[in-house]
C-alpha positions in Angstrom: -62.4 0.1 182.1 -63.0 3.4 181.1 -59.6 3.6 179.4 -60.5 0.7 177.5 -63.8 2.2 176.3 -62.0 5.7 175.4 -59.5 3.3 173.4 -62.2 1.3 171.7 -64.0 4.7 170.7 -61.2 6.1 168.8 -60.2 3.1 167.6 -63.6 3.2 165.9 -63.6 6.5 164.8 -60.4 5.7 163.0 -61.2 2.9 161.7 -64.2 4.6 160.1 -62.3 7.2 158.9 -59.8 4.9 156.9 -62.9 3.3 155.4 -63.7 6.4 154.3 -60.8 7.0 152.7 -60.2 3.6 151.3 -64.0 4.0 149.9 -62.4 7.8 148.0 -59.2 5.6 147.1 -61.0 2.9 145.1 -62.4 6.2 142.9 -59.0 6.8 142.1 -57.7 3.1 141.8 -60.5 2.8 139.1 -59.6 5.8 136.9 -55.6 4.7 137.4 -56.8 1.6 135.9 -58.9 2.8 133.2 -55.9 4.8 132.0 -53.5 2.1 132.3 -55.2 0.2 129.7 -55.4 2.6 127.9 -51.8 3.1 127.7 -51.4 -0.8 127.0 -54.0 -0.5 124.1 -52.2 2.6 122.1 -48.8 0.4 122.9 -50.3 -2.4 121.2 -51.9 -0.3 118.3 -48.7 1.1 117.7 -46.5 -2.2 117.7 -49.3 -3.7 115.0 -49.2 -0.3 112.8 -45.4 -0.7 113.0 -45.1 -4.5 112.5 -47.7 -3.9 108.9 -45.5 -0.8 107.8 -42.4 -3.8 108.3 -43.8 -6.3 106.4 -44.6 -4.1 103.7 -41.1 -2.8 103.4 -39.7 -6.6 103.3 -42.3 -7.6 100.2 -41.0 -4.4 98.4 -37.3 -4.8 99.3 -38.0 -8.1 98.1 -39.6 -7.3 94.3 -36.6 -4.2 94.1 -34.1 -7.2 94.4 -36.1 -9.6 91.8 -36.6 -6.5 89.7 -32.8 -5.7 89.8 -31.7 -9.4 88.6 -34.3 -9.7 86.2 -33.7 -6.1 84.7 -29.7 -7.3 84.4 -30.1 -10.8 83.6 -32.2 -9.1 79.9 -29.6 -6.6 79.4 -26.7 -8.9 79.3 -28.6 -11.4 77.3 -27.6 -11.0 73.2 -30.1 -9.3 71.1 -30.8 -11.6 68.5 -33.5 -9.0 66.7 -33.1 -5.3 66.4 -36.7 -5.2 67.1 -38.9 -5.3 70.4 -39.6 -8.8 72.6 -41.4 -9.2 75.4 -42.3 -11.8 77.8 -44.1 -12.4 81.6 -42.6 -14.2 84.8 -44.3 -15.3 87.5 -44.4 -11.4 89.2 -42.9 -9.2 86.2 -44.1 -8.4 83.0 -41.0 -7.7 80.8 -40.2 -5.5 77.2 -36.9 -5.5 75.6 -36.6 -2.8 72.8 -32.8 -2.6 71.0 -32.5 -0.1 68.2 -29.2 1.3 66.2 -28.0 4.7 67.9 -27.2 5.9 64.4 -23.2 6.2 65.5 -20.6 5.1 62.0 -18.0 3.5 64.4 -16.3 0.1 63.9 -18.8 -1.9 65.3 -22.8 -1.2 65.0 -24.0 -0.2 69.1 -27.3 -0.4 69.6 -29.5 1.5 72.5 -31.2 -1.4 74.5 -34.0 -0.7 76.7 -35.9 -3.4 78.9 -38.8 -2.2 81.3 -40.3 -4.1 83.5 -43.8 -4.0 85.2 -44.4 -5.4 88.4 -48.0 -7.4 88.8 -48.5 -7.2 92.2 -47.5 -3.9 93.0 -48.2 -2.2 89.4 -44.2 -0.8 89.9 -42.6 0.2 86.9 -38.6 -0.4 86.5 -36.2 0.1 83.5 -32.8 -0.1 82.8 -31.1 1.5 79.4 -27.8 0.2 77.9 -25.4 0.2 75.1 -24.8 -3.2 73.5 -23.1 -4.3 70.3 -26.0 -4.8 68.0 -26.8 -8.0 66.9 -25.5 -9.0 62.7 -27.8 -7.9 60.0 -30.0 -10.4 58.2 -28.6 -10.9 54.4 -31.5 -10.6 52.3 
């Protein structure tokens, strides 16, 4: 009996003493837990800041490409005028400016201009060409 006694004490003893140390590892398991969400929180933060910066960069991919076929689609069209014209689309407003270059060659070739100003975005583009300029009016 007095084996089982002197068993029972340090199994006591022991037992208090991994109490204690569970009571100093819950400390610990706090703070491991505070910082873990931490980390999950600046991981989120950054996947958000990254997933705006990508959306931007798709809407203004998307007005350099409407910008591009717009700005072609007016130089290739005739000038009918050797003046300016202008005109709005749903996201651009457009000029067109065609003027003689002052060259004496067989045919007249006129410098044509065409700018285009985004709404949305306030972007400026422009494109300058040579095109045959248009007859002149008889008068």
């Amino acid at each position: 009996m007095f084996l089982n006694q002197r068993i029972g004490t340090r199994g006591r003893a022991r037992a208090r003493a991994a109490a204690q140390a569970c009571a100093a590892d819950e400390g610990y398991a706090a703070i491991d837990a505070i910082v873990a969400l931490m980390i999950i929180s600046f991981t989120i933060i950054a996947g958000l800041a990254a997933m705006d910066q990508a959306g931007r960069a798709s809407k203004t991919a998307v007005e350099v490409q409407d910008a591009r076929m717009l700005l072609g689609r007016l130089a290739d069209s005739e000038p009918k005028v050797l003046a300016g014209t202008g005109g709005q689309t749903a996201a651009f407003a457009w000029t067109v400016q065609t003027a003689p270059t002052g060259d004496t060659a067989l045919i007249d070739v006129c410098l044509r201009t065409v700018k285009l100003l985004a709404r949305a975005s306030g972007r400026a583009y422009g494109l300058t060409t040579l095109v045959t300029c248009p007859p002149k009016a008889e008068t």
